[in-house]
N, CA, C and O atoms as CSV, one atom per row, in Angstrom:
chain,resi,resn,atom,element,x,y,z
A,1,UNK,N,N,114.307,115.321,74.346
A,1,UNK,CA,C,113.940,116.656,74.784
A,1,UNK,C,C,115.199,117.405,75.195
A,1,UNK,O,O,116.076,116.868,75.870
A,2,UNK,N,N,115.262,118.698,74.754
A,2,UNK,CA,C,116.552,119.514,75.116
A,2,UNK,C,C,116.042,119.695,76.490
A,2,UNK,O,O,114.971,119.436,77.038
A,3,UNK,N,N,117.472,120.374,76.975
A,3,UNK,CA,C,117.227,120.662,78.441
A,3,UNK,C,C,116.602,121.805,78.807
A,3,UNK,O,O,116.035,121.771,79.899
A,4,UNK,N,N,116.548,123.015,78.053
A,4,UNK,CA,C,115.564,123.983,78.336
A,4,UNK,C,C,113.975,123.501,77.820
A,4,UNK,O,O,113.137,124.401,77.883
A,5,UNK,N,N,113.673,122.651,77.502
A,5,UNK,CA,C,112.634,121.623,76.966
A,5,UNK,C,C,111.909,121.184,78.276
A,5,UNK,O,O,110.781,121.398,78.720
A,6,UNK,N,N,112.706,120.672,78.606
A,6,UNK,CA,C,112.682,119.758,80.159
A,6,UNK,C,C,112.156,120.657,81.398
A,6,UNK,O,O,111.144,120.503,82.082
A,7,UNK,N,N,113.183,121.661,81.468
A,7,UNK,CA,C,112.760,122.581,82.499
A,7,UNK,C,C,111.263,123.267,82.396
A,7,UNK,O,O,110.304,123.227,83.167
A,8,UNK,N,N,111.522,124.099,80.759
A,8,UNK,CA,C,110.526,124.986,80.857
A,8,UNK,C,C,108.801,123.772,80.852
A,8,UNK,O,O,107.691,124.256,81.072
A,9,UNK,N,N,108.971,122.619,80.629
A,9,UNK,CA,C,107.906,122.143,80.446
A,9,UNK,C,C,107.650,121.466,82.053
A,9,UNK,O,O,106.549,121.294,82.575
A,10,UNK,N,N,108.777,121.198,82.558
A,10,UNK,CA,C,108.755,120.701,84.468
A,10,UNK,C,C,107.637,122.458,84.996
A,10,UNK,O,O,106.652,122.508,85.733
A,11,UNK,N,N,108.301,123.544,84.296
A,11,UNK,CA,C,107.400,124.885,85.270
A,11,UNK,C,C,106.001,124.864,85.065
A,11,UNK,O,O,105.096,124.868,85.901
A,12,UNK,N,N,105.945,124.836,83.493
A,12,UNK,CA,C,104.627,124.882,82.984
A,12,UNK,C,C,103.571,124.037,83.318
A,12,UNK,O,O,102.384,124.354,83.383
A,13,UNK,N,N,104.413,122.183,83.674
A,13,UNK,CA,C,103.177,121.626,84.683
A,13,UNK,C,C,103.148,121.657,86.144
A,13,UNK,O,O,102.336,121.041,86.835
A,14,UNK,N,N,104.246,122.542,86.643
A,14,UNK,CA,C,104.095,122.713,88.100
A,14,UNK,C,C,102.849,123.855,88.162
A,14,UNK,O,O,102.353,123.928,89.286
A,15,UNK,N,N,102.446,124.472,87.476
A,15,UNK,CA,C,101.990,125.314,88.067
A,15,UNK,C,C,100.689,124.831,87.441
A,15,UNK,O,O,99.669,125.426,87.789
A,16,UNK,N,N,100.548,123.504,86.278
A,16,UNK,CA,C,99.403,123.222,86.503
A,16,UNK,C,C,98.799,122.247,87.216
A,16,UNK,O,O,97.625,121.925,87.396
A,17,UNK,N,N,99.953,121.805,87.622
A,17,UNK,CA,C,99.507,120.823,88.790
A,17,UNK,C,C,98.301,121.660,90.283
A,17,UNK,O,O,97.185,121.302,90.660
A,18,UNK,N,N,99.156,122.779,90.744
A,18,UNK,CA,C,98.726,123.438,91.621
A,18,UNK,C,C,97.379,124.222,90.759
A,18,UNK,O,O,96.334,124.488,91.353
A,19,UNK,N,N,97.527,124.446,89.708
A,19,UNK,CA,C,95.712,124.892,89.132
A,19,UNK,C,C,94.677,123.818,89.741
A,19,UNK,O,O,93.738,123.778,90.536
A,20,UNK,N,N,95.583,122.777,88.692
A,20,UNK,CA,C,94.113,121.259,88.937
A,20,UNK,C,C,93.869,121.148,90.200
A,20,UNK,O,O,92.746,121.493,90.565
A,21,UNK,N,N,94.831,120.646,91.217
A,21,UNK,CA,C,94.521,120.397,92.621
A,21,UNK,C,C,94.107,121.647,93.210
A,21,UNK,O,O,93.967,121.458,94.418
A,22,UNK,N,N,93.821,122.971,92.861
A,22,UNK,CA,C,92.900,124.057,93.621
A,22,UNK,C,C,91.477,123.789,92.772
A,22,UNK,O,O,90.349,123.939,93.242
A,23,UNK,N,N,91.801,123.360,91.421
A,23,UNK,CA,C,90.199,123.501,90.699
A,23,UNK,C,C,89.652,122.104,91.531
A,23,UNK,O,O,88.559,122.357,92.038
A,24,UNK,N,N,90.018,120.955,91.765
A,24,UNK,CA,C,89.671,119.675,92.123
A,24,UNK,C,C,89.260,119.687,93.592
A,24,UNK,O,O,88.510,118.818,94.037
A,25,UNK,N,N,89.889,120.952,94.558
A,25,UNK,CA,C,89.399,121.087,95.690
A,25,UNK,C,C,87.737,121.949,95.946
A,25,UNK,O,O,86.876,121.891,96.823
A,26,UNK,N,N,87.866,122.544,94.951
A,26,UNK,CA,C,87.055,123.893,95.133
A,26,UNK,C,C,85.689,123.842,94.130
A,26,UNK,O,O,84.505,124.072,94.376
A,27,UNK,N,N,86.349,123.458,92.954
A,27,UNK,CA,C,85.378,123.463,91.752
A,27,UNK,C,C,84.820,122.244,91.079
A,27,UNK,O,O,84.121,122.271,90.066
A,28,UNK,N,N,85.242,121.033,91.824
A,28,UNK,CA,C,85.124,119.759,91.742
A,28,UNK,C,C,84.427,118.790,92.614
A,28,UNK,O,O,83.936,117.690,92.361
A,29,UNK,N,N,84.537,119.717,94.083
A,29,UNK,CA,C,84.609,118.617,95.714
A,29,UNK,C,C,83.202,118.058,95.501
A,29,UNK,O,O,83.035,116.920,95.940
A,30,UNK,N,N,82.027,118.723,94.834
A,30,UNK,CA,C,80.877,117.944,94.239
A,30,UNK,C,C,80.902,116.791,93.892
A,30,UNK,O,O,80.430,115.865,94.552
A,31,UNK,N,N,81.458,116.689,92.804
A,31,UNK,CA,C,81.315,115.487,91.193
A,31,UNK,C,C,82.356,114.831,92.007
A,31,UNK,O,O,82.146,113.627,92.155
A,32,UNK,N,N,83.608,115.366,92.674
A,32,UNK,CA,C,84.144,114.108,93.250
A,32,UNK,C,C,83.943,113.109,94.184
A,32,UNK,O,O,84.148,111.898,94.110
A,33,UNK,N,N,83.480,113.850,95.136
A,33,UNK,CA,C,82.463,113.246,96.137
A,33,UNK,C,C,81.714,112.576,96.015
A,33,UNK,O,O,81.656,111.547,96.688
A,34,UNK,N,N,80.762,112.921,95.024
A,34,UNK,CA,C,79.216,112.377,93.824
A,34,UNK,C,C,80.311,110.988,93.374
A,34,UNK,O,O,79.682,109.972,93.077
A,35,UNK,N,N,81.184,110.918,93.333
A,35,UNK,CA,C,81.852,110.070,92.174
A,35,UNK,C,C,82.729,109.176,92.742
A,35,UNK,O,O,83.539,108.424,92.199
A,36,UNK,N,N,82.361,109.422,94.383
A,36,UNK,CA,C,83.948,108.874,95.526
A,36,UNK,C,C,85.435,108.341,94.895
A,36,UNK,O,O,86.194,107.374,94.831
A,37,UNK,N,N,85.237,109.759,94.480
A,37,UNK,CA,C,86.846,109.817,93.906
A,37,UNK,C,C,87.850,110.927,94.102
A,37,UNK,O,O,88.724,111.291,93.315
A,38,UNK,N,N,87.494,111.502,95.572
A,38,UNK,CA,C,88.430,112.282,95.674
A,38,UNK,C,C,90.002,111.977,96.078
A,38,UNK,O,O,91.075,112.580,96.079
A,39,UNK,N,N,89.438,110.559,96.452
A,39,UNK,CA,C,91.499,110.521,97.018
A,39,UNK,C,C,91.879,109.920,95.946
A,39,UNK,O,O,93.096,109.735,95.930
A,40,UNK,N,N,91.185,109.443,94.814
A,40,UNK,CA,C,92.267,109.285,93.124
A,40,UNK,C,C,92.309,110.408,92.745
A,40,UNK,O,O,93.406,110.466,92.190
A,41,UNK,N,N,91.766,111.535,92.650
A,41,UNK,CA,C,91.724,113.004,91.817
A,41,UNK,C,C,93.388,113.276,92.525
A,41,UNK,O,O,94.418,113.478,91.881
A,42,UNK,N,N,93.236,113.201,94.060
A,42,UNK,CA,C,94.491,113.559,95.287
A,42,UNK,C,C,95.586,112.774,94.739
A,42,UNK,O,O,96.560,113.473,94.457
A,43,UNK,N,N,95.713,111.592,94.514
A,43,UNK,CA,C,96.821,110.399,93.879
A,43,UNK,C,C,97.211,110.886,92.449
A,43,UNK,O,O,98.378,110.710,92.100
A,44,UNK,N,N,96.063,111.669,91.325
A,44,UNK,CA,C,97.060,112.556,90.385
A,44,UNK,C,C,97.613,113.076,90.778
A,44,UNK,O,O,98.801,112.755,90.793
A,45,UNK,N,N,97.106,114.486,91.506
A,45,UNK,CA,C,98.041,115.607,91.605
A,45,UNK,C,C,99.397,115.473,92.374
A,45,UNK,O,O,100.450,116.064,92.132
A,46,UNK,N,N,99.123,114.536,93.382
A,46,UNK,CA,C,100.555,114.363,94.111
A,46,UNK,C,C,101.312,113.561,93.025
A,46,UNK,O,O,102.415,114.107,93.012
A,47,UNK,N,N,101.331,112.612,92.149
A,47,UNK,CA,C,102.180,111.940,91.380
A,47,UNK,C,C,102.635,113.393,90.413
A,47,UNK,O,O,103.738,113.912,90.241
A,48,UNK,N,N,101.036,113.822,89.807
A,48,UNK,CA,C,101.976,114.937,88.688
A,48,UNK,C,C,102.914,115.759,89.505
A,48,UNK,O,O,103.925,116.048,88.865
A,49,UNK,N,N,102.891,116.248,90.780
A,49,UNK,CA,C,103.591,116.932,91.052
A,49,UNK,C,C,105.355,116.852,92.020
A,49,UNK,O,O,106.251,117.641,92.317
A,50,UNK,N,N,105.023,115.277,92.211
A,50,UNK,CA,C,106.305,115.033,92.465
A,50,UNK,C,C,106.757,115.175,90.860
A,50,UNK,O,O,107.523,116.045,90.445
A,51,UNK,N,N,106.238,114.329,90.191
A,51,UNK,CA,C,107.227,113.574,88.941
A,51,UNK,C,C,107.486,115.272,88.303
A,51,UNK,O,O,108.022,115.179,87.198
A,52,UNK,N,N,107.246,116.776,88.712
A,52,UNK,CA,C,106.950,117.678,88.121
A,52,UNK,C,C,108.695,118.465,88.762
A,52,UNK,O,O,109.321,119.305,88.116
A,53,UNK,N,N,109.117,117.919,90.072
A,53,UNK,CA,C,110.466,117.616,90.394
A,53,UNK,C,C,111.266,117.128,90.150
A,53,UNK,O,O,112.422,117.493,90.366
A,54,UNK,N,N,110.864,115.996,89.540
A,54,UNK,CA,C,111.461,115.124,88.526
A,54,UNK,C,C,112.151,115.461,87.557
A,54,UNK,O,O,113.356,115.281,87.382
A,55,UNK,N,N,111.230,116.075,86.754
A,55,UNK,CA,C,111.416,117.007,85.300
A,55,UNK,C,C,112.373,117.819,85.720
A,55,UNK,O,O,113.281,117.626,84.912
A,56,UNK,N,N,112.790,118.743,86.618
A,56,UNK,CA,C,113.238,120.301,86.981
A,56,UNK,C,C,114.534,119.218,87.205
A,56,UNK,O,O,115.480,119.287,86.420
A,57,UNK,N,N,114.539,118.475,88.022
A,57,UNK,CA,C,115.905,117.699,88.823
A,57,UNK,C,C,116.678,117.221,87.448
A,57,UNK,O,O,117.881,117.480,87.462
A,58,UNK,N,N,116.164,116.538,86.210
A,58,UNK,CA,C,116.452,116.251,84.964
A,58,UNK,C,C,117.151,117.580,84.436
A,58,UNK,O,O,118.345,117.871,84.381
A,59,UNK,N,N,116.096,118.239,84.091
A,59,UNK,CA,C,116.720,119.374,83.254
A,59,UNK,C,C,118.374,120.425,84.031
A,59,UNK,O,O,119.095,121.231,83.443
A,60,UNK,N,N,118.445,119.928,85.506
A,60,UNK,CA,C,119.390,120.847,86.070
A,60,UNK,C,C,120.550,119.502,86.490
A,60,UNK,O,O,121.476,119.556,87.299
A,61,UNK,N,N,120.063,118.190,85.527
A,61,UNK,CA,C,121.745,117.585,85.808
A,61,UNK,C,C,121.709,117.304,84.396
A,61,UNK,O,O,122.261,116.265,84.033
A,62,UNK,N,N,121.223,117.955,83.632
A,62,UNK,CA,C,121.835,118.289,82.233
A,62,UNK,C,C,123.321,119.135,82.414
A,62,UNK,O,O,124.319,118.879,81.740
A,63,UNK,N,N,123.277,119.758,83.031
A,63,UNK,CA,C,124.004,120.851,82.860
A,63,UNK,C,C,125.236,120.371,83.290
A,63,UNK,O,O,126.264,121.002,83.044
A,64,UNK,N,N,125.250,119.102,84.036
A,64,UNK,CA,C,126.306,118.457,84.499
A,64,UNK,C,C,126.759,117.364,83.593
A,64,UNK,O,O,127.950,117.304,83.286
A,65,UNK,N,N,126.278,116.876,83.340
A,65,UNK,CA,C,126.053,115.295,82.480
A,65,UNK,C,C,125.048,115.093,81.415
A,65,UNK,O,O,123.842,115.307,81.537
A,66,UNK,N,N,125.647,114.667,80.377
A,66,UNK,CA,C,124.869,114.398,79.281
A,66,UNK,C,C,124.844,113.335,78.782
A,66,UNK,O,O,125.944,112.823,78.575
A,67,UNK,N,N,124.040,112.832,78.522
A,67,UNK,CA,C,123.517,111.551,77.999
A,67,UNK,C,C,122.142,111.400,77.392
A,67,UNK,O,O,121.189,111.896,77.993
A,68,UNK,N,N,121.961,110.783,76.294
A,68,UNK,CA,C,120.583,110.545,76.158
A,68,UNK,C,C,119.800,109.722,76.525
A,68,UNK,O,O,118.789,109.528,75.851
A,69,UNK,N,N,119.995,109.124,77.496
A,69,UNK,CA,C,119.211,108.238,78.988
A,69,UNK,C,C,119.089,109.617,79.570
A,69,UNK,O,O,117.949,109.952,79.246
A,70,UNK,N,N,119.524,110.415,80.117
A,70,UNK,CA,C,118.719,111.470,81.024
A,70,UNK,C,C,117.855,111.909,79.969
A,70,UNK,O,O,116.655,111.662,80.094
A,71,UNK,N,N,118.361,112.677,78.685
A,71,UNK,CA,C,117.112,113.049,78.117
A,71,UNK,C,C,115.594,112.164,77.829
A,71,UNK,O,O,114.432,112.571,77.843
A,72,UNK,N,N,116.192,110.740,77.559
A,72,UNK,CA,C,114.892,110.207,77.720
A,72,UNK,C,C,113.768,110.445,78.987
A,72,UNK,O,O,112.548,110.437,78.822
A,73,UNK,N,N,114.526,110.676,80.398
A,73,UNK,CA,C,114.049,110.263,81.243
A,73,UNK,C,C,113.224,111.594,81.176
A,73,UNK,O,O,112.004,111.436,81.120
A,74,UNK,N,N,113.601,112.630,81.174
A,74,UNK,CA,C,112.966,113.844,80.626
A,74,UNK,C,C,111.496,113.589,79.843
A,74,UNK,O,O,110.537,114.267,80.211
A,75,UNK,N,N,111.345,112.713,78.878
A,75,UNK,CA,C,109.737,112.616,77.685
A,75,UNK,C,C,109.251,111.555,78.440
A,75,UNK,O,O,108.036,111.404,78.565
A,76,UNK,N,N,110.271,110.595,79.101
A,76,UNK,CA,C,109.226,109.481,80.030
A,76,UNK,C,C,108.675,110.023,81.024
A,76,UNK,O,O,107.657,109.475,81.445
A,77,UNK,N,N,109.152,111.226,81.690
A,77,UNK,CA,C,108.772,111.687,82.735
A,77,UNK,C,C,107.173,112.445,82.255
A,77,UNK,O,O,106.098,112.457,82.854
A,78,UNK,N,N,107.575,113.028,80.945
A,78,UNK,CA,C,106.196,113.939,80.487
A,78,UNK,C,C,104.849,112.735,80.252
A,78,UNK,O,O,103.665,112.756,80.590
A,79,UNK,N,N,105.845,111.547,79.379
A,79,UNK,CA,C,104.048,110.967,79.149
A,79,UNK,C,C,103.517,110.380,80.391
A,79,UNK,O,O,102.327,110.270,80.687
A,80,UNK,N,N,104.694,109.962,81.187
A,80,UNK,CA,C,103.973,109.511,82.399
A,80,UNK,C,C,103.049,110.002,83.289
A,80,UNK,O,O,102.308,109.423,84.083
A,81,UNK,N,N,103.248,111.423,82.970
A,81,UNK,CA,C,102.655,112.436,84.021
A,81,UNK,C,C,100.640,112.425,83.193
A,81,UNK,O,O,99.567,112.213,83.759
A,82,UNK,N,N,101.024,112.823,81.409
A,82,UNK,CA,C,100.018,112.731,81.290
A,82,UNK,C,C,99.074,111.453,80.897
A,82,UNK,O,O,97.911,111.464,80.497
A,83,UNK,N,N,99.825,110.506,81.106
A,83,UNK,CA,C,99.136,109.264,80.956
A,83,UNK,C,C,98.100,108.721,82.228
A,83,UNK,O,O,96.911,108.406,82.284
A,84,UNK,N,N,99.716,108.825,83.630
A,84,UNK,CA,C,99.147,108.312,84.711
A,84,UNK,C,C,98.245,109.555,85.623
A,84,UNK,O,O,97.323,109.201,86.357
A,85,UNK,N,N,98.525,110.636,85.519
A,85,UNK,CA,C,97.880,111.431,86.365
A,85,UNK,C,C,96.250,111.882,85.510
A,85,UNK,O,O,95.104,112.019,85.939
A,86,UNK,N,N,97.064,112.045,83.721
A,86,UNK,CA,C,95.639,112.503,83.492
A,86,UNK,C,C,94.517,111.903,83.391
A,86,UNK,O,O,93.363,112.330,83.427
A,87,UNK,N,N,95.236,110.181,83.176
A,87,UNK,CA,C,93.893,109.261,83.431
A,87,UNK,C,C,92.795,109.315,84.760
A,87,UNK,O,O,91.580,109.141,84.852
A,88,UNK,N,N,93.902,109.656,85.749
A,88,UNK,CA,C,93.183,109.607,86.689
A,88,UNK,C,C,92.211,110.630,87.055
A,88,UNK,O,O,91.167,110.537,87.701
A,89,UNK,N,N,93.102,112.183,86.190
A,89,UNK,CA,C,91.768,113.055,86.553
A,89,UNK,C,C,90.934,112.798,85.944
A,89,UNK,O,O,89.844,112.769,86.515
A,90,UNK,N,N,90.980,112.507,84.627
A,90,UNK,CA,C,89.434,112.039,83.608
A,90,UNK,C,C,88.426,110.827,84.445
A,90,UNK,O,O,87.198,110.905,84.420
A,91,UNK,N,N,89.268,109.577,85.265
A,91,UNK,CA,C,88.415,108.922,86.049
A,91,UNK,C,C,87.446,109.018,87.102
A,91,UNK,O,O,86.434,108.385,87.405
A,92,UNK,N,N,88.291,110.364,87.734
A,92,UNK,CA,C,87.558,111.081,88.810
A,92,UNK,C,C,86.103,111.286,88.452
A,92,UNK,O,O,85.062,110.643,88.590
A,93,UNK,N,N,86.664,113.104,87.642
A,93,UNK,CA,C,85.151,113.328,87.392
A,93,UNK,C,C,84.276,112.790,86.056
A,93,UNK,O,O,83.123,113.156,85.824
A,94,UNK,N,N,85.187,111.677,85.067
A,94,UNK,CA,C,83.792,111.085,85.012
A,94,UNK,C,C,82.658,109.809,85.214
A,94,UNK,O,O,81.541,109.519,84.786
A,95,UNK,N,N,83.801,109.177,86.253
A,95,UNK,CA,C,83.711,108.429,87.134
A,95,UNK,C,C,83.600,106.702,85.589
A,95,UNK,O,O,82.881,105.706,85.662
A,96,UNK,N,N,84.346,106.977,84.764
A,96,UNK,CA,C,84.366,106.053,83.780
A,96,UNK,C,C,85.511,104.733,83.775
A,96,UNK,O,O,86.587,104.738,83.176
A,97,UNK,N,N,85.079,103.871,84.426
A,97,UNK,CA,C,86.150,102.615,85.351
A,97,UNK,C,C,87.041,102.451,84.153
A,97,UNK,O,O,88.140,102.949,84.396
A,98,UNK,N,N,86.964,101.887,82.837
A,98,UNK,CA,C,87.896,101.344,82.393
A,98,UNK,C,C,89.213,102.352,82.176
A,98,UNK,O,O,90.283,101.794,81.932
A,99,UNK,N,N,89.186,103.643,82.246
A,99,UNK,CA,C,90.114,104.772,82.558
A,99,UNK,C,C,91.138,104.214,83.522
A,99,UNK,O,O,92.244,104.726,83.347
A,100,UNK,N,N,91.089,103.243,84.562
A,100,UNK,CA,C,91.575,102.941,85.489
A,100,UNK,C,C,92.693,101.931,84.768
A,100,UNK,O,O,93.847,102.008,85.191
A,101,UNK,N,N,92.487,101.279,84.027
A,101,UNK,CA,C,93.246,100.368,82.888
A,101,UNK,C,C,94.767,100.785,82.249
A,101,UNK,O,O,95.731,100.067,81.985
A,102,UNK,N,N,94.536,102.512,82.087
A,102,UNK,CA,C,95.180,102.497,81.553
A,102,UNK,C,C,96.397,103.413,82.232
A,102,UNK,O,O,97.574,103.518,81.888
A,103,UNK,N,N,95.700,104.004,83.274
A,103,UNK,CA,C,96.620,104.214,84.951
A,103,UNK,C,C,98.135,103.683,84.830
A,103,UNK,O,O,98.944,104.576,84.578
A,104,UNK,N,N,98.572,102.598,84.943
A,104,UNK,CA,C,99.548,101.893,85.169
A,104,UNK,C,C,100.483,101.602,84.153
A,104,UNK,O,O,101.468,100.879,84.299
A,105,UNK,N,N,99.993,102.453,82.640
A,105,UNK,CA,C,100.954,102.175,81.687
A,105,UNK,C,C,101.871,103.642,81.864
A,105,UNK,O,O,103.037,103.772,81.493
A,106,UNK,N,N,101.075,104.641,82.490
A,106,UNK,CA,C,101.722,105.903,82.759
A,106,UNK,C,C,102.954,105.636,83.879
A,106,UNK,O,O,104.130,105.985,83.981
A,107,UNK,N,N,101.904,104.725,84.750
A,107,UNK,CA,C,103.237,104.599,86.440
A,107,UNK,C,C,104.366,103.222,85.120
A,107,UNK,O,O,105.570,103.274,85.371
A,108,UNK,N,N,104.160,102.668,84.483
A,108,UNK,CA,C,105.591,101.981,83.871
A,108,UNK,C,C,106.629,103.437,83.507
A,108,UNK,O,O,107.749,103.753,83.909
A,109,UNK,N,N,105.481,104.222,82.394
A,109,UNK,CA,C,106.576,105.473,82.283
A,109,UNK,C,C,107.344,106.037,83.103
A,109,UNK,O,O,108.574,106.062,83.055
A,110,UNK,N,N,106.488,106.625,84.075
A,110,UNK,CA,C,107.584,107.537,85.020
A,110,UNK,C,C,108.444,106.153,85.770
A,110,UNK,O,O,109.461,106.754,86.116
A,111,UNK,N,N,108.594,105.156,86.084
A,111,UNK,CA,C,109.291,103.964,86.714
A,111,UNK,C,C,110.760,104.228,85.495
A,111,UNK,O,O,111.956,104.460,85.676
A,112,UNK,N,N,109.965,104.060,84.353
A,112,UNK,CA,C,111.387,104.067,82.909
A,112,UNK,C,C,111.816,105.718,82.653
A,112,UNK,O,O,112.328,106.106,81.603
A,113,UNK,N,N,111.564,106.434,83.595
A,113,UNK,CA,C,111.972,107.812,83.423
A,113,UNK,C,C,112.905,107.856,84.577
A,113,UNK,O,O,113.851,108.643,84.536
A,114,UNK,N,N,112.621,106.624,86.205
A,114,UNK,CA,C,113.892,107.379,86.983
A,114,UNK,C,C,114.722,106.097,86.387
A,114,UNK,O,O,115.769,106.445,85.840
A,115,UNK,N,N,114.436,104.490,86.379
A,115,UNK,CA,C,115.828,104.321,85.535
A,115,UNK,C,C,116.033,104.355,84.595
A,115,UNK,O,O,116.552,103.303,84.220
A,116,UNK,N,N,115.857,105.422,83.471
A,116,UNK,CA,C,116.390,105.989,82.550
A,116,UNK,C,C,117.451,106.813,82.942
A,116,UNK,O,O,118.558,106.465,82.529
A,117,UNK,N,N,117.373,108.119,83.844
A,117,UNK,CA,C,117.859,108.797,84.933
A,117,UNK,C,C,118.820,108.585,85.512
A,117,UNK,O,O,119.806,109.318,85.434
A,118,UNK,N,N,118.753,107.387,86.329
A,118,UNK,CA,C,119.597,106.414,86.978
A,118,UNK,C,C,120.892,105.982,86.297
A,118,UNK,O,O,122.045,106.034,86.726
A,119,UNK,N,N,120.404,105.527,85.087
A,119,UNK,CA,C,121.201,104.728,84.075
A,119,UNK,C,C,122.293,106.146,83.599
A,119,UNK,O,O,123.451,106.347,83.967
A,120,UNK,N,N,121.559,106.854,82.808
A,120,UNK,CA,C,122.320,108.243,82.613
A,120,UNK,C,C,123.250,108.818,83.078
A,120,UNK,O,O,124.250,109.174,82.456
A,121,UNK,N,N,122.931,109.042,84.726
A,121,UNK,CA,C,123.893,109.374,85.745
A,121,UNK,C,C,124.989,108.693,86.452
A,121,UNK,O,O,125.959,109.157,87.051
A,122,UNK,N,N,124.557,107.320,86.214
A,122,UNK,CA,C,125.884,106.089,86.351
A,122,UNK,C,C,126.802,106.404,85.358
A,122,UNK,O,O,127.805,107.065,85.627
A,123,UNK,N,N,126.517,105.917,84.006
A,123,UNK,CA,C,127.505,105.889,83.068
A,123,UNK,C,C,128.086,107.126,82.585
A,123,UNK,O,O,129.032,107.187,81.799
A,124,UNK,N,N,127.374,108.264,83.174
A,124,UNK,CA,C,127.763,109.849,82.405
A,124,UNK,C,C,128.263,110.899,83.173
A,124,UNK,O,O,128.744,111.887,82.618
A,125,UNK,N,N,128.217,110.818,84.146
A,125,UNK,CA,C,128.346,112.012,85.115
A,125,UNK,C,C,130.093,111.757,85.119
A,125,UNK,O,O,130.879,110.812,85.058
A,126,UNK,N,N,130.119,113.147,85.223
A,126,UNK,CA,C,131.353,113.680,85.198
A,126,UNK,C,C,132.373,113.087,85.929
A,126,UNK,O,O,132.209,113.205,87.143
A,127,UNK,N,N,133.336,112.510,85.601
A,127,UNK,CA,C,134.725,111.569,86.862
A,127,UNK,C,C,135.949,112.938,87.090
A,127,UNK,O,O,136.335,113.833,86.338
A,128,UNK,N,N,136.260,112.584,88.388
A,128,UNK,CA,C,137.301,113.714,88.887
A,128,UNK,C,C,138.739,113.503,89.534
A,128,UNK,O,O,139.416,114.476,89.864
């Protein structure tokens, strides 16, 4: 992923992070409740929206350091978000358990997105 890639796609799910978690408070607190799943619906949005810092923090040490370990960490950061968070909103409201299965292949992603990150910024960042 280029680095204006990174960013503009870190804004585009920040601000849907803050959609879902107002639709999940407001337009949801039913079926989640109905479904006692409001503090997993709560465990997406806070993961999508840290890892949504993530993305932005990526795309603005591009500008410093380049490597394609940061850019990876950039697309690990994206599927992770929609693997691990969106499983979880689909588990919420439709309260469908084996959804829960596949939770944790998203949290490997974002895990291989900060040391991807990590790795990137060791071997690449600028010496002075």
């Amino acid at each position: 992923m280029s680095q204006k890639t990174i960013l503009i796609t870190g804004i585009l799910l920040g601000a849907l992070a803050v959609m879902i978690g107002a639709f999940g408070a407001h337009g949801l607190e039913k079926t989640l409740t109905a479904n006692g799943r409001t503090a997993t619906f709560e465990t997406g949005v806070k993961y999508h929206m840290y890892h949504v810092f993530a993305l932005l923090a990526t795309g603005i040490i591009l500008f410093h350091a380049q490597s394609r370990y940061i850019h990876l960490a950039g697309l690990f950061f994206l599927i992770g978000i929609v693997i691990f968070s969106g499983s979880l909103y689909i588990l919420s409201i439709t309260n469908i358990k084996w959804l829960g299965a596949i939770t944790p292949i998203g949290g490997l992603f974002l895990i291989a997105g900060w040391l991807s990150l990590g790795h990137g910024l060791f071997y690449s960042w600028p010496k002075k």
